[in-house]
C-alpha positions in Angstrom: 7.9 -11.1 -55.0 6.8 -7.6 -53.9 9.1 -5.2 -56.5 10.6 -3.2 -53.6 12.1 -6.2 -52.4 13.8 -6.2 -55.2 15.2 -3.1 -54.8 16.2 -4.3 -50.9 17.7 -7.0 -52.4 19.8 -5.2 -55.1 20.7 -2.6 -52.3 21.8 -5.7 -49.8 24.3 -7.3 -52.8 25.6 -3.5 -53.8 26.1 -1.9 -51.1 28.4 -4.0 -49.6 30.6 -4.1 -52.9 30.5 -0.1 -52.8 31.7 0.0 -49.1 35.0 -3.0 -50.0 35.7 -0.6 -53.2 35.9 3.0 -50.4 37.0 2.0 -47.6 37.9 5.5 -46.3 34.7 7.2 -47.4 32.0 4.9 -46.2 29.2 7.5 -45.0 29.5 9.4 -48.8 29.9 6.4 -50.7 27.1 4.1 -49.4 24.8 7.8 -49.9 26.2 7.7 -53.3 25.2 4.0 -54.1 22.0 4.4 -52.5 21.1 7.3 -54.6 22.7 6.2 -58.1 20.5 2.4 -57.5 17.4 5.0 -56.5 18.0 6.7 -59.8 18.6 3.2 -62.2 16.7 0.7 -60.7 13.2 2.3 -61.8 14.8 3.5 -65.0 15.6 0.0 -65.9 12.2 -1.5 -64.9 10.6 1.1 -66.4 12.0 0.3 -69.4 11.8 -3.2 -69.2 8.3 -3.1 -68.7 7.1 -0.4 -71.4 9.6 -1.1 -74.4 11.0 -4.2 -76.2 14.5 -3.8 -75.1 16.6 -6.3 -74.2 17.4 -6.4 -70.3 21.0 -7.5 -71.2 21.6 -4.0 -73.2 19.2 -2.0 -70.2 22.1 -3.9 -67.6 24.9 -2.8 -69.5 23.1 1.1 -69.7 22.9 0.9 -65.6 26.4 0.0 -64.9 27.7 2.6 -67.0 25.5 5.0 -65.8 26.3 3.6 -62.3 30.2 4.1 -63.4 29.7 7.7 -64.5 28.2 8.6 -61.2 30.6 6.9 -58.9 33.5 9.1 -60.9 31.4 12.0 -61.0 29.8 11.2 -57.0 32.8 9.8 -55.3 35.8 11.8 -57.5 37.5 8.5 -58.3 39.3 7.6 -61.3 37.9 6.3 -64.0 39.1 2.7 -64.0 38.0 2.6 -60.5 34.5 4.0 -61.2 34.0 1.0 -63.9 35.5 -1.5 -62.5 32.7 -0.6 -59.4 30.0 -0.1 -61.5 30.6 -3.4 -63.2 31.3 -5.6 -60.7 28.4 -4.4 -58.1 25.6 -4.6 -61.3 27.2 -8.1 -62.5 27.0 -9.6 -58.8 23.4 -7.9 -58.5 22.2 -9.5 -62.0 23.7 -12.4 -61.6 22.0 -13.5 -58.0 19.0 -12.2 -59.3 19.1 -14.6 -62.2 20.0 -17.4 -60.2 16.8 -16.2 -57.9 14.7 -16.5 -60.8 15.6 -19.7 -61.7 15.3 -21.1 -58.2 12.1 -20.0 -57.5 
């Protein structure tokens, strides 16, 4: 698969989650999720592609990174930016494992 379907396809399973989690600030928050994926999603392929890490540990760098920014992006509490970062990278890693498997 062509990578920036991948990127579509991370943006189609995370943008959704972002828009459940605000509600009441869609226009800002799907910018903000848009922007934060532009940001990581290279990163982490970049990464994954020119060092030896381990793509469990790069995962666990973008969702916190993706946390930080939704506090910083959106002004949301903490445990609200986390539990968004979280969930939306674990939902997008997980499909794209079960992608990889399938095909």
């Amino acid at each position: 698969m062509i990578y920036w379907l991948y990127f579509l396809l991370t943006l189609a399973i995370e943008l959704p989650i972002v828009f459940l989690f605000f509600k009441k600030e869609t226009k800002q928050a799907l910018i903000a999720g848009f922007l934060l994926n532009l940001f990581t999603w290279p990163l982490l392929h970049v990464l994954l592609f020119y060092t030896a890490a381990n793509l469990n540990v790069l995962e666990l760098g973008v969702a916190l990174t993706e946390s930080i920014g939704y506090k910083l992006m959106m002004n949301c509490s903490w445990k609200k930016g986390i539990l968004l970062g979280f969930i939306a990278n674990a939902a997008s890693y997980g499909i794209g494992l079960l992608i990889n498997n399938i095909f």
